[in-house]
N, CA and C atoms as a LAMMPS dump frame, in Angstrom:
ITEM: TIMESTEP
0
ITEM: NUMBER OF ATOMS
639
ITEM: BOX BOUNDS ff ff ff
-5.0000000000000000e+02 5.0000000000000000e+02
-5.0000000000000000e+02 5.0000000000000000e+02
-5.0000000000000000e+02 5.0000000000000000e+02
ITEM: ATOMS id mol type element x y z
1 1 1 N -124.122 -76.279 -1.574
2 1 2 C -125.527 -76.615 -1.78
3 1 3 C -125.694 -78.079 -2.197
4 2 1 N -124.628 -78.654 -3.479
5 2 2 C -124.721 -79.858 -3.258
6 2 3 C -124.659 -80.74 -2.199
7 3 1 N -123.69 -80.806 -1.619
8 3 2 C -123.151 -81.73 -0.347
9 3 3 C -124.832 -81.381 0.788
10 4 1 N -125.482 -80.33 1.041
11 4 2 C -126.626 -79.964 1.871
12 4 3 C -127.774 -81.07 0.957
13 5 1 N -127.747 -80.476 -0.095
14 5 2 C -128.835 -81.854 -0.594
15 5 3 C -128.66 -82.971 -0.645
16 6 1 N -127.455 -83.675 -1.026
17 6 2 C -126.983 -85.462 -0.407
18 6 3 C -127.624 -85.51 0.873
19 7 1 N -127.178 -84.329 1.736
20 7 2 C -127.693 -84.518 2.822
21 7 3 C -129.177 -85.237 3.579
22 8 1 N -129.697 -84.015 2.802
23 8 2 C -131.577 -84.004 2.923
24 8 3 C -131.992 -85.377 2.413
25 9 1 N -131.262 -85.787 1.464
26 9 2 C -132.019 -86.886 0.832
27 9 3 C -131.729 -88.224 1.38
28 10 1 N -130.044 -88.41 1.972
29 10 2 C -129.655 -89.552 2.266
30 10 3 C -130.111 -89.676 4.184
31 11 1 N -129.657 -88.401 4.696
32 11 2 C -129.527 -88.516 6.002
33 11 3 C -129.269 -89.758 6.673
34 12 1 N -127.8 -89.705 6.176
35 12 2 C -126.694 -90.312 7.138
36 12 3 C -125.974 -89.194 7.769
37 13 1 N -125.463 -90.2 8.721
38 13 2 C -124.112 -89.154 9.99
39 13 3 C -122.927 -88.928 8.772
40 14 1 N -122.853 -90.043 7.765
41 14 2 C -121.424 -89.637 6.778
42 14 3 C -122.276 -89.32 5.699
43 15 1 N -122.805 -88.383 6.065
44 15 2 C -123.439 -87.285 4.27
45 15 3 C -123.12 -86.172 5.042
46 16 1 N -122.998 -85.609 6.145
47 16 2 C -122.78 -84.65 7.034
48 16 3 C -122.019 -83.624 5.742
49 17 1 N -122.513 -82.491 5.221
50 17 2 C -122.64 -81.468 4.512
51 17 3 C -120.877 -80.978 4.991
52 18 1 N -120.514 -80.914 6.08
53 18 2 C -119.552 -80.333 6.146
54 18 3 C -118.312 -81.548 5.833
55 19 1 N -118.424 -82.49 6.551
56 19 2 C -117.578 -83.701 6.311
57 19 3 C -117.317 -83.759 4.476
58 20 1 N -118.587 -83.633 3.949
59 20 2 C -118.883 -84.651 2.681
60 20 3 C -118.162 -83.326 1.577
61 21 1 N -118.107 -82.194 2.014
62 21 2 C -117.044 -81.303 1.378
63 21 3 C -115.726 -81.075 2.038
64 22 1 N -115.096 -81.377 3.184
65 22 2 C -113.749 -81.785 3.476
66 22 3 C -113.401 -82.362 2.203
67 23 1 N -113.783 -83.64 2.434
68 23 2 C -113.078 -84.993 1.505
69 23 3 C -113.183 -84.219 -0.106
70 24 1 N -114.446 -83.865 -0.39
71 24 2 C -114.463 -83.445 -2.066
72 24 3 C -113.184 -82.185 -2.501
73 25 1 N -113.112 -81.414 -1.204
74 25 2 C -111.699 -80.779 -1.81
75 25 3 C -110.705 -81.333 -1.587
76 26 1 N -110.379 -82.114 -0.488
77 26 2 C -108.994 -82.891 -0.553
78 26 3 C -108.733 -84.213 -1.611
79 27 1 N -109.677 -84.398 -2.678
80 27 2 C -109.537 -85.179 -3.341
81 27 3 C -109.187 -84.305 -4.852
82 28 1 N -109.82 -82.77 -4.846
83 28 2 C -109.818 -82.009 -6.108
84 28 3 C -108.382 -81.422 -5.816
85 29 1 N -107.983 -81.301 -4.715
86 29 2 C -107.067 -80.678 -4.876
87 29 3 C -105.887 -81.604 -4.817
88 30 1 N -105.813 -83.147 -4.744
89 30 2 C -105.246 -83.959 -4.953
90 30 3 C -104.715 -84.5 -6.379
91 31 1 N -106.396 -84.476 -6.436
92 31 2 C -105.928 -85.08 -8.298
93 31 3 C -105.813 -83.909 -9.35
94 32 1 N -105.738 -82.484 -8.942
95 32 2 C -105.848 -81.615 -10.117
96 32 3 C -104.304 -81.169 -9.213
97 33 1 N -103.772 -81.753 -8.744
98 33 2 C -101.985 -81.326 -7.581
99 33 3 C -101.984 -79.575 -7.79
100 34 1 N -103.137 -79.014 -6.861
101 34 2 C -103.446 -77.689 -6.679
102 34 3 C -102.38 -77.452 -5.042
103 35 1 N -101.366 -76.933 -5.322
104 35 2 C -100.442 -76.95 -3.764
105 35 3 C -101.419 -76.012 -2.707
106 36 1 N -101.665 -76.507 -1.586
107 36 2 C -102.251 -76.098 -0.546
108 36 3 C -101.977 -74.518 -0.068
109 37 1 N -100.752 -74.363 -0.656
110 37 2 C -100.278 -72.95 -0.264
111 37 3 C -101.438 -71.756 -1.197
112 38 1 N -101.443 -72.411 -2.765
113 38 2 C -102.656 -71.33 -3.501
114 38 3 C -103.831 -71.715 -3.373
115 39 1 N -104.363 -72.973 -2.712
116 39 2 C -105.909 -72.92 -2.153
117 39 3 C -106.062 -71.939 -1.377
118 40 1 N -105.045 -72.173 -0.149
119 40 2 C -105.101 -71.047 0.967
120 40 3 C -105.163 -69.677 1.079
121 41 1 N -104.762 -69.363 -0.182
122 41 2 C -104.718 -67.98 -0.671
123 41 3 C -105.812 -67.219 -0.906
124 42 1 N -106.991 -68.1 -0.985
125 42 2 C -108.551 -67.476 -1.595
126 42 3 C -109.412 -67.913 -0.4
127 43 1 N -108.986 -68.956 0.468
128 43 2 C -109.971 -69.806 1.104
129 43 3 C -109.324 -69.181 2.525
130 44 1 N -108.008 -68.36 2.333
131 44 2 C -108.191 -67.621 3.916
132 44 3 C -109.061 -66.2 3.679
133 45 1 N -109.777 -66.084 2.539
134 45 2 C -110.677 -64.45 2.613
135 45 3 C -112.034 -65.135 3.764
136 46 1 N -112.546 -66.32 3.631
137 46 2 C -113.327 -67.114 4.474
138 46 3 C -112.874 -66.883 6.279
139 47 1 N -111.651 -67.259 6.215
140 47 2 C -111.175 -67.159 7.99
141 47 3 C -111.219 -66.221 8.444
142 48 1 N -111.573 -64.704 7.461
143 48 2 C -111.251 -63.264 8.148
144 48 3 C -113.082 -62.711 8.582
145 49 1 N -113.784 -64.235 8.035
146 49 2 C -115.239 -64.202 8.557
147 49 3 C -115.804 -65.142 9.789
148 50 1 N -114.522 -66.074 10.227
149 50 2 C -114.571 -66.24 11.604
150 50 3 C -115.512 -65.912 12.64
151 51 1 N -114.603 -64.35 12.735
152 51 2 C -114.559 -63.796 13.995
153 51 3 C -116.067 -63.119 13.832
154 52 1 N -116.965 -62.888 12.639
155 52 2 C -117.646 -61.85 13.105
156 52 3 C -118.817 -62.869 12.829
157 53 1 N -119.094 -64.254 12.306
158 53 2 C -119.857 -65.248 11.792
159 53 3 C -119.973 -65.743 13.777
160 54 1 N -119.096 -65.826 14.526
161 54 2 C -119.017 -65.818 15.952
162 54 3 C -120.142 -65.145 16.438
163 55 1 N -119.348 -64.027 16.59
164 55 2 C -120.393 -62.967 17.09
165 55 3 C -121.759 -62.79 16.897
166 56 1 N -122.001 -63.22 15.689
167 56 2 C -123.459 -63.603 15.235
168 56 3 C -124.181 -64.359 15.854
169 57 1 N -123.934 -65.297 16.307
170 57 2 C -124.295 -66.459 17.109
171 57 3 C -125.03 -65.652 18.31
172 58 1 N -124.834 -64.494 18.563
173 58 2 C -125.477 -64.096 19.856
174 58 3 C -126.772 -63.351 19.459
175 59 1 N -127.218 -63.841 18.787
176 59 2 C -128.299 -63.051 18.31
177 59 3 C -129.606 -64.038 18.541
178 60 1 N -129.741 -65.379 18.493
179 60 2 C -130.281 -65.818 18.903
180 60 3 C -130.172 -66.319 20.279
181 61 1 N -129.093 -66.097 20.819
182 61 2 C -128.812 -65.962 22.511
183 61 3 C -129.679 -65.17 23.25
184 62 1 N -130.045 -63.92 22.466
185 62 2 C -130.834 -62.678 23.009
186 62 3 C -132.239 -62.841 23.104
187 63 1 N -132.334 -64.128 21.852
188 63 2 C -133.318 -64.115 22.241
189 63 3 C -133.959 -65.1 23.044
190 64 1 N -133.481 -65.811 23.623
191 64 2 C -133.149 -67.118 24.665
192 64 3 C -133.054 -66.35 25.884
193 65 1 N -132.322 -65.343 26.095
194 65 2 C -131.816 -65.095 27.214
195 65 3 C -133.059 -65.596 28.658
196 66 1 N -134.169 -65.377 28.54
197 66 2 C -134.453 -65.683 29.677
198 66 3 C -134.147 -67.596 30.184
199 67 1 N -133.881 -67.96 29.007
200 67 2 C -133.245 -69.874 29.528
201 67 3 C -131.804 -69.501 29.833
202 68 1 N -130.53 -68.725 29.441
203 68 2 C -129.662 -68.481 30.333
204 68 3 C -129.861 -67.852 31.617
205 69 1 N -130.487 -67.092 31.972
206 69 2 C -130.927 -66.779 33.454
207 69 3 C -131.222 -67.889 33.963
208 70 1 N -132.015 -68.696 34.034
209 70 2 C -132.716 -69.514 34.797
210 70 3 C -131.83 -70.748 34.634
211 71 1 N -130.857 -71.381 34.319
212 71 2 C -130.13 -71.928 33.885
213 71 3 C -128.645 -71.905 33.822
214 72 1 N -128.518 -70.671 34.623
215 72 2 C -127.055 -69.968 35.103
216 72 3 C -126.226 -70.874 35.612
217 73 1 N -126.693 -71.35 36.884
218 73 2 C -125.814 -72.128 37.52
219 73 3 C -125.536 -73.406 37.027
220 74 1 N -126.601 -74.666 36.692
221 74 2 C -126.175 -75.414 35.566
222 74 3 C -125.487 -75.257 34.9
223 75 1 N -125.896 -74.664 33.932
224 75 2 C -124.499 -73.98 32.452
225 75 3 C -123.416 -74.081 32.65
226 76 1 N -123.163 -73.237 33.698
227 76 2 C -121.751 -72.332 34.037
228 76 3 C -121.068 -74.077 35.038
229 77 1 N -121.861 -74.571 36.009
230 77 2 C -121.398 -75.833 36.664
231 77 3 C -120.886 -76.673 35.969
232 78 1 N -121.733 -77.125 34.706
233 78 2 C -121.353 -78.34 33.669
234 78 3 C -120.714 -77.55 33.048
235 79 1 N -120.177 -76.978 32.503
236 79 2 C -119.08 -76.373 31.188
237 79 3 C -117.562 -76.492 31.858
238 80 1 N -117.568 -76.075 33.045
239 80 2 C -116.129 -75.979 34.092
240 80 3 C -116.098 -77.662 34.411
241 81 1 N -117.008 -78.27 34.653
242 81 2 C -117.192 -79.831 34.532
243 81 3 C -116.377 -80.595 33.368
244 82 1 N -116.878 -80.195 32.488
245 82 2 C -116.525 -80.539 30.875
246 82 3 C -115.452 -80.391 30.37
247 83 1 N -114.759 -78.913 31.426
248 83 2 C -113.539 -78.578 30.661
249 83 3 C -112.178 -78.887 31.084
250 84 1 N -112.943 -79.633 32.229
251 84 2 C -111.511 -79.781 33.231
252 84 3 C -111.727 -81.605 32.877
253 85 1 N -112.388 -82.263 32.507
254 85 2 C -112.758 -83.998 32.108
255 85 3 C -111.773 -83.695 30.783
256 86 1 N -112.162 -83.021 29.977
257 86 2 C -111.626 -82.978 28.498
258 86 3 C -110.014 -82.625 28.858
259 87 1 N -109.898 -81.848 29.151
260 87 2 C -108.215 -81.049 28.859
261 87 3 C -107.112 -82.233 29.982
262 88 1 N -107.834 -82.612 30.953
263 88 2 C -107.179 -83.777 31.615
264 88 3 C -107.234 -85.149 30.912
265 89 1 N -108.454 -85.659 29.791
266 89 2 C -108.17 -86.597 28.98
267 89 3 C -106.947 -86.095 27.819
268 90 1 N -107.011 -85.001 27.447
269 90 2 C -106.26 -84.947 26.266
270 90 3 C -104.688 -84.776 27.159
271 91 1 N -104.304 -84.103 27.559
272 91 2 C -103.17 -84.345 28.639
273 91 3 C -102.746 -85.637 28.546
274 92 1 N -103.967 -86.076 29.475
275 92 2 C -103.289 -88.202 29.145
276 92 3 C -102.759 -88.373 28.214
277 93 1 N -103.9 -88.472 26.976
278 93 2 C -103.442 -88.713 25.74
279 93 3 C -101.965 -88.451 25.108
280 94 1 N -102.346 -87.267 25.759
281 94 2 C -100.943 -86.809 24.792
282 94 3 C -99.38 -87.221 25.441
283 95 1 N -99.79 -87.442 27.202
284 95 2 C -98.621 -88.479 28.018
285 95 3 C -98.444 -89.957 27.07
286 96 1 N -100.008 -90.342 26.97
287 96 2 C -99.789 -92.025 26.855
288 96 3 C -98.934 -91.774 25.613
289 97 1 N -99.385 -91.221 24.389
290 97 2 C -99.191 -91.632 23.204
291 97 3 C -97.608 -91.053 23.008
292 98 1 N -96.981 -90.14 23.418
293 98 2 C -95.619 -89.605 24.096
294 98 3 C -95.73 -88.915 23.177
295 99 1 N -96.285 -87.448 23.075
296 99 2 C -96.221 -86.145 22.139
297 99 3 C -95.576 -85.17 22.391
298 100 1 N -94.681 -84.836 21.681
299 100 2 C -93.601 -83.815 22.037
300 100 3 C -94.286 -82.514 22.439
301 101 1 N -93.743 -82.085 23.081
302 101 2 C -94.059 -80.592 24.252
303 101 3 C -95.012 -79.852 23.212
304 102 1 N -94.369 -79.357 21.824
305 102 2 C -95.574 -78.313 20.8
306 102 3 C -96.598 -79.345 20.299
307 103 1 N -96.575 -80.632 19.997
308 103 2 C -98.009 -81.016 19.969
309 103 3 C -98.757 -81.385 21.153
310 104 1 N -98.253 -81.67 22.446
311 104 2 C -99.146 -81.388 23.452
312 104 3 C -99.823 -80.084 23.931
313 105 1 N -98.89 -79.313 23.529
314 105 2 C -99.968 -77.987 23.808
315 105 3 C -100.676 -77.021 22.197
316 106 1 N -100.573 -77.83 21.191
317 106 2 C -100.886 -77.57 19.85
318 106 3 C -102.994 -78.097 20.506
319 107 1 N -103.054 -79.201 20.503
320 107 2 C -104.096 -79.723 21.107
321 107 3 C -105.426 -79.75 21.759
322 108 1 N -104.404 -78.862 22.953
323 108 2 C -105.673 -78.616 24.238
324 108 3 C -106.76 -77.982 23.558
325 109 1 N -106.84 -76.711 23.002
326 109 2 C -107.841 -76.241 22.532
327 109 3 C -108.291 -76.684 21.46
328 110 1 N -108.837 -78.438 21.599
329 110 2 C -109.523 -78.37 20.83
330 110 3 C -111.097 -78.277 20.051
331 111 1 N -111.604 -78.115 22.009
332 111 2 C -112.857 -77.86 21.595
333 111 3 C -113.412 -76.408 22.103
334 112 1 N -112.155 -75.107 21.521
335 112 2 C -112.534 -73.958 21.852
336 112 3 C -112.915 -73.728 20.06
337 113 1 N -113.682 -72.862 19.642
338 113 2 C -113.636 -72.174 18.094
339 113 3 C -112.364 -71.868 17.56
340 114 1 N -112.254 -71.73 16.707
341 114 2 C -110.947 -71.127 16.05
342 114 3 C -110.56 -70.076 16.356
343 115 1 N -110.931 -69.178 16.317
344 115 2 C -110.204 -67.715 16.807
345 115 3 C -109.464 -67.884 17.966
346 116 1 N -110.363 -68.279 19.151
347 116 2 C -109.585 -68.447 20.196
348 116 3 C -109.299 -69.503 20.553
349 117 1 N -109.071 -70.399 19.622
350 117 2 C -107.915 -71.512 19.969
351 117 3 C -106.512 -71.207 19.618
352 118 1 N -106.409 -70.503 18.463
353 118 2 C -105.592 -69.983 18.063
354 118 3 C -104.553 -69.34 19.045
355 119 1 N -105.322 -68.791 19.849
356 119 2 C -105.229 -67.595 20.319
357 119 3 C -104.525 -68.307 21.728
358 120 1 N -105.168 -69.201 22.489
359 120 2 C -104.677 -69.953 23.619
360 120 3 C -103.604 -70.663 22.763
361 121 1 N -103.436 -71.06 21.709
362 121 2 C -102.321 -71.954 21.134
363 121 3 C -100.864 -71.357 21.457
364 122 1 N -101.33 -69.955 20.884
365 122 2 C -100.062 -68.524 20.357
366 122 3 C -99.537 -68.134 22.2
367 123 1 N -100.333 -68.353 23.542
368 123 2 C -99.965 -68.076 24.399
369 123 3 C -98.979 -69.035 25.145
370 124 1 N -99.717 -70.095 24.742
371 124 2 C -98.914 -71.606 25.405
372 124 3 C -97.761 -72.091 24.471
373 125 1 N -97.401 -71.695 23.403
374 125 2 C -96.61 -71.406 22.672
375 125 3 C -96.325 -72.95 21.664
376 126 1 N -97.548 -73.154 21.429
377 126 2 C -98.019 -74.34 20.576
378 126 3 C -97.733 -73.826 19.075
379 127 1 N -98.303 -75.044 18.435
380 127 2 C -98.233 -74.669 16.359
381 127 3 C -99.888 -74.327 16.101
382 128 1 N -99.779 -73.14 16.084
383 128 2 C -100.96 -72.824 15.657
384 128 3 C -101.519 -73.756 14.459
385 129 1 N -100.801 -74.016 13.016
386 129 2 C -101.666 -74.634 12.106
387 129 3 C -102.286 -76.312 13.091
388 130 1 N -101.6 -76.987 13.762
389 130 2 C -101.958 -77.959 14.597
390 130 3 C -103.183 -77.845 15.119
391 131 1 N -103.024 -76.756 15.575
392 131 2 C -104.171 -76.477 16.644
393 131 3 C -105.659 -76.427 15.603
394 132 1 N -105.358 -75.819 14.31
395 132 2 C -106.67 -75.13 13.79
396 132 3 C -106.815 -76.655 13.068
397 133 1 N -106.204 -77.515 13.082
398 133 2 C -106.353 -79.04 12.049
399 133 3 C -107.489 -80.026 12.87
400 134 1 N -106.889 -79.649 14.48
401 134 2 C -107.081 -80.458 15.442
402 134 3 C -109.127 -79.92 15.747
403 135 1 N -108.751 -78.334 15.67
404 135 2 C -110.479 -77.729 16.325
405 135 3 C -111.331 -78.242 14.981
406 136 1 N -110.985 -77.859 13.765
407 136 2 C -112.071 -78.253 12.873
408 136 3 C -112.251 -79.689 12.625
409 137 1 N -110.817 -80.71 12.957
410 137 2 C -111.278 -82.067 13.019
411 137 3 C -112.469 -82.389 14.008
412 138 1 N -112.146 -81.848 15.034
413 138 2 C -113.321 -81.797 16.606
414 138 3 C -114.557 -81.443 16.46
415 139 1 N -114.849 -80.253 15.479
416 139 2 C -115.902 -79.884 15.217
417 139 3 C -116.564 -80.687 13.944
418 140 1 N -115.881 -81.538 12.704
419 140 2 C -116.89 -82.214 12.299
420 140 3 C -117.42 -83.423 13.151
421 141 1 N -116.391 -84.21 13.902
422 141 2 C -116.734 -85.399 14.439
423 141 3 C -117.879 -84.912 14.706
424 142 1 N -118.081 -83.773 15.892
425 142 2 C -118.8 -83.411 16.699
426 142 3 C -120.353 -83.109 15.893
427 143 1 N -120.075 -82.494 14.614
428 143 2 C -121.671 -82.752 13.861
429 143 3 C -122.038 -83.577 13.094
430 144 1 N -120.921 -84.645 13.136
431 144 2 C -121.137 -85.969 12.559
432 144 3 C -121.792 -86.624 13.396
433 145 1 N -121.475 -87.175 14.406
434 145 2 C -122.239 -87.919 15.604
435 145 3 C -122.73 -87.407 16.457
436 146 1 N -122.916 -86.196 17.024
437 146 2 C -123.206 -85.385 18.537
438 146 3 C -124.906 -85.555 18.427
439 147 1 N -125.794 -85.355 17.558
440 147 2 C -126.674 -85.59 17.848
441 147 3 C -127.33 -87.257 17.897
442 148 1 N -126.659 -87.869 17.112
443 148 2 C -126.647 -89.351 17.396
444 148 3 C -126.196 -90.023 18.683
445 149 1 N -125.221 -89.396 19.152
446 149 2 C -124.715 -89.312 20.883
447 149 3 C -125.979 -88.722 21.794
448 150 1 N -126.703 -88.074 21.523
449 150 2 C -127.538 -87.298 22.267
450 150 3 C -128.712 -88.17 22.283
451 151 1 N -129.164 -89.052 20.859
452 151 2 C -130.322 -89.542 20.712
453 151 3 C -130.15 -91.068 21.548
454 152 1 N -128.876 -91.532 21.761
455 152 2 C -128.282 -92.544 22.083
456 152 3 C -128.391 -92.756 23.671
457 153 1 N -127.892 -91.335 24.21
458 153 2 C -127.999 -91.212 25.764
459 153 3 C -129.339 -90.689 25.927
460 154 1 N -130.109 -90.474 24.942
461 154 2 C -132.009 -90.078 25.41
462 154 3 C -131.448 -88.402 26.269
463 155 1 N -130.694 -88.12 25.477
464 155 2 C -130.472 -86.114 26.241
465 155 3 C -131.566 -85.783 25.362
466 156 1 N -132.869 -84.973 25.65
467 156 2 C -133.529 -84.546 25.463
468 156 3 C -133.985 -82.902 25.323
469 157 1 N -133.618 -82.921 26.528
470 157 2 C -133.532 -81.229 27.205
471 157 3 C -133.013 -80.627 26.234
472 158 1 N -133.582 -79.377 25.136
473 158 2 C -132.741 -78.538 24.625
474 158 3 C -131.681 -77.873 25.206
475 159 1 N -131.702 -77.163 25.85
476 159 2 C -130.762 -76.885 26.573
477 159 3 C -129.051 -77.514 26.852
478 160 1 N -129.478 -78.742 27.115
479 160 2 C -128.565 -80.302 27.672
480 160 3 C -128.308 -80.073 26.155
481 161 1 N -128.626 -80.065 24.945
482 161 2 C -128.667 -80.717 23.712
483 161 3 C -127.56 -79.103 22.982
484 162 1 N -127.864 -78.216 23.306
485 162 2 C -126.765 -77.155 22.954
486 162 3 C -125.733 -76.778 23.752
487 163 1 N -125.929 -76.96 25.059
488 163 2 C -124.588 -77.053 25.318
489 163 3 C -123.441 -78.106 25.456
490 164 1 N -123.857 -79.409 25.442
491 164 2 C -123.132 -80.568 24.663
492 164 3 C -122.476 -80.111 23.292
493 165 1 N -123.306 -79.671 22.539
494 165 2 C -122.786 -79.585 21.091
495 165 3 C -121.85 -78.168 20.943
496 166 1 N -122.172 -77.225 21.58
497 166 2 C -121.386 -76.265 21.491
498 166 3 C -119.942 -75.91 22.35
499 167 1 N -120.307 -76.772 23.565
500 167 2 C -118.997 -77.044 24.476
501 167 3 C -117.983 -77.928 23.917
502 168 1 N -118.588 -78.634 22.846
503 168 2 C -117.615 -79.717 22.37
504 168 3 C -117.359 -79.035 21.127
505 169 1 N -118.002 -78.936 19.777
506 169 2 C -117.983 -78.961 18.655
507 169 3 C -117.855 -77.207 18.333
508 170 1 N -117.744 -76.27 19.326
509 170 2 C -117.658 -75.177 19.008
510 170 3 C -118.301 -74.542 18.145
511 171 1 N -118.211 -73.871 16.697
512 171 2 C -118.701 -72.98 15.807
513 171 3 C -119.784 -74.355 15.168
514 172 1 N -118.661 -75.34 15.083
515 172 2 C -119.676 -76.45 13.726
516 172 3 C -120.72 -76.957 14.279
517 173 1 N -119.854 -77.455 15.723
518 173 2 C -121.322 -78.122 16.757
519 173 3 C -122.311 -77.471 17.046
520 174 1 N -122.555 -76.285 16.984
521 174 2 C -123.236 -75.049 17.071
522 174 3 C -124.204 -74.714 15.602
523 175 1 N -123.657 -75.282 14.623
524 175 2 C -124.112 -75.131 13.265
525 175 3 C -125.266 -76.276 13.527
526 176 1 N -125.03 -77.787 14.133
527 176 2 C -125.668 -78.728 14.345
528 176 3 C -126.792 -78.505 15.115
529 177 1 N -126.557 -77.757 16.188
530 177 2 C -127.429 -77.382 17.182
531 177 3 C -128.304 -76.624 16.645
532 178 1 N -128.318 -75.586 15.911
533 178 2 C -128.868 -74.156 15.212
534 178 3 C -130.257 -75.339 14.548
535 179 1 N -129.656 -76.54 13.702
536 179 2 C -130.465 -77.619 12.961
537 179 3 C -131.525 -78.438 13.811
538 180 1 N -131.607 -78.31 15.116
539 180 2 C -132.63 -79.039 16.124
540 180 3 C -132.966 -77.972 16.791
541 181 1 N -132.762 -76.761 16.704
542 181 2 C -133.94 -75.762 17.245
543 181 3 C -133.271 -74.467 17.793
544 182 1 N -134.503 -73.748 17.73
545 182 2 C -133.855 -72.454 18.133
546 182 3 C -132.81 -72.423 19.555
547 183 1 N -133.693 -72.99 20.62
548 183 2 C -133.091 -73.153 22.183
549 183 3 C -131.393 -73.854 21.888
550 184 1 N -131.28 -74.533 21.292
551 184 2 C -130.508 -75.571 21.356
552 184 3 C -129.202 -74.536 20.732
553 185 1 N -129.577 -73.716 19.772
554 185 2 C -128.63 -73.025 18.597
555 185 3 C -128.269 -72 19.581
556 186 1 N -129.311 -71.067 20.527
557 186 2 C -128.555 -70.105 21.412
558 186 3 C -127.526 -70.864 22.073
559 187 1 N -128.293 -72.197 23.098
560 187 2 C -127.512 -72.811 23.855
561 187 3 C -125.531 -72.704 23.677
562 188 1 N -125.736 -73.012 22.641
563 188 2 C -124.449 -74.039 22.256
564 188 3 C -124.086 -72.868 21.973
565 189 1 N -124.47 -71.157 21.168
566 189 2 C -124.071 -70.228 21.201
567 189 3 C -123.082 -69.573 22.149
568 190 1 N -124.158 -69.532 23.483
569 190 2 C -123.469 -69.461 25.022
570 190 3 C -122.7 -69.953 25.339
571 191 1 N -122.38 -71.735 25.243
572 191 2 C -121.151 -72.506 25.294
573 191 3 C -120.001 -72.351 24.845
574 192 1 N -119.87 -71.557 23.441
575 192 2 C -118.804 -71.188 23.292
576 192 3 C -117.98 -70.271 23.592
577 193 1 N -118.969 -69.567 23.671
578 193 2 C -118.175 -68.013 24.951
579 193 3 C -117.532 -68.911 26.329
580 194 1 N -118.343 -69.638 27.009
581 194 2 C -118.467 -70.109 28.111
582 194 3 C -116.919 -71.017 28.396
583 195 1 N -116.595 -72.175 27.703
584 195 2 C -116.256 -72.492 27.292
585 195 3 C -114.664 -72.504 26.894
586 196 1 N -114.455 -70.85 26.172
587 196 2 C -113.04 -70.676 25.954
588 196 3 C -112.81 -69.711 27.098
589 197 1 N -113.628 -69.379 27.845
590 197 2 C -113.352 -68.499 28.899
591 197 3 C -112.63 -69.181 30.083
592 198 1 N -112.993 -70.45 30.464
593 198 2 C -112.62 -72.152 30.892
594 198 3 C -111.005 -72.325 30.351
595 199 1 N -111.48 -72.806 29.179
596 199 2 C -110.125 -73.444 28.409
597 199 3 C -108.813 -72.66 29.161
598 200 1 N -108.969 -71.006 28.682
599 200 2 C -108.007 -69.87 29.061
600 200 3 C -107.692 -70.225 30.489
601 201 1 N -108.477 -70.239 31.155
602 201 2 C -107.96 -70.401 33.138
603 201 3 C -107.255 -72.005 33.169
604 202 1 N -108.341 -72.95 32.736
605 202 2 C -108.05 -74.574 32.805
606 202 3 C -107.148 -75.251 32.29
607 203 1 N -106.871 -74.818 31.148
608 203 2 C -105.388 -75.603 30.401
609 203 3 C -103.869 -75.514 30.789
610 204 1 N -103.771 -73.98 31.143
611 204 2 C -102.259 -73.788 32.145
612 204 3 C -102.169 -74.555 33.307
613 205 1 N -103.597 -74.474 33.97
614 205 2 C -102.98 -75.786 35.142
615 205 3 C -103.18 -77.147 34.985
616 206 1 N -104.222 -77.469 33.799
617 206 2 C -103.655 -79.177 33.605
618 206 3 C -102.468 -79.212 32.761
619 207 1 N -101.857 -78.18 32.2
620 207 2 C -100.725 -78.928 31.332
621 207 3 C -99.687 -78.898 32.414
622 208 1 N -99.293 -77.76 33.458
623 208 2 C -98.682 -77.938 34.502
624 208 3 C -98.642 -78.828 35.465
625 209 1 N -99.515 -79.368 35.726
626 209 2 C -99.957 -80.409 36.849
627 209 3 C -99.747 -81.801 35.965
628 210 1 N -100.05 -82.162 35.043
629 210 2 C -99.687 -83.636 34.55
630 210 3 C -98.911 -83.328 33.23
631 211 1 N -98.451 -82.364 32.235
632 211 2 C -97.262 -82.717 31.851
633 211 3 C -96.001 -82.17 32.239
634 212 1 N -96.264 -81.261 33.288
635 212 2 C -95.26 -80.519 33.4
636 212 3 C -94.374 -79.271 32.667
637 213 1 N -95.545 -78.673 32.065
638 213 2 C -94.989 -77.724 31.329
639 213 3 C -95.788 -76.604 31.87
């Protein structure tokens, strides 16, 4: 609640509520030398609300649904667009910068949600903790700047405006989206289903095709 009111009052991209409590626990748990292993111990009862804080998300989908109908083919065109630009940049990346085989495929999913990044991580036979460092890093950038990116390129279209944020930023970008409107919060809802359904088909053949694994 604190870090939400800095928010309201300062509205900057770095008051970002979620960012601005990252840093406040990695600094408490720095200077009070709390080992990460007994944070984790209380703060994974939170991760076992994931999966069903997900699912929730479709509730204002339902009630959208007639903008996914009409909007089908778009959606579904740009997301397979998106996912095959992204997983072939990070590929590069992970060629240029020369990342050993488990952090190149620790990676790819990083703009699926957690559950099922995890989950594509555990198949491709990546480090899962990598993977979950890499999606929630993705997802603050993503509600740090994504709507400043949006206001920047004049994306207007709700629609355009949730599934940007939810194709990229997953659960958090989706938290961002939920904050500029109802349309926008299903949107990006849909994207994430959309999205890791992509990742799952798309990542075995770009990691095959340009790293060779």
């Amino acid at each position: 609640m604190v870090t939400v009111r800095i928010n309201e009052n300062v509205q900057k991209p770095w008051t970002n509520p979620l960012l601005l409590s990252t840093v406040i626990i990695i600094l408490v748990l720095s200077f009070t030398h709390v080992p990460y292993k007994n944070y984790y111990g209380g703060g994974s009862i939170l991760n076992d609300l994931i999966g069903p804080s997900t699912v929730a998300l479709a509730l204002p989908l339902y009630k959208t649904f007639h903008l996914m109908k009409h909007h089908a083919r778009s959606i579904i065109i740009s997301i397979t667009c998106a996912t095959i630009i992204n997983t072939t940049l990070t590929a590069l990346a992970a060629k240029f910068f020369g990342l050993s085989r488990l952090a190149s495929l620790s990676i790819f999913p990083k703009s699926v949600t957690t559950a099922m990044a995890m989950g594509i991580s555990d198949k491709m036979h990546g480090v899962e903790q990598i993977t979950v460092v890499v999606v929630v890093a993705t997802g603050i950038l993503t509600s740090v700047i994504g709507a400043q990116l949006l206001a920047l390129f004049k994306i207007k279209d709700p629609v355009a405006q949730g599934i940007a944020l939810g194709g990229t930023g997953h659960a958090i970008g989706t938290g961002t989206a939920i904050g500029l409107g109802k349309v926008q919060g299903a949107m990006a809802a849909l994207s994430i289903g959309i999205t890791g359904v992509m990742y799952v088909i798309i990542v075995p053949l770009v990691a095959k095709i340009i790293l060779g694994y």
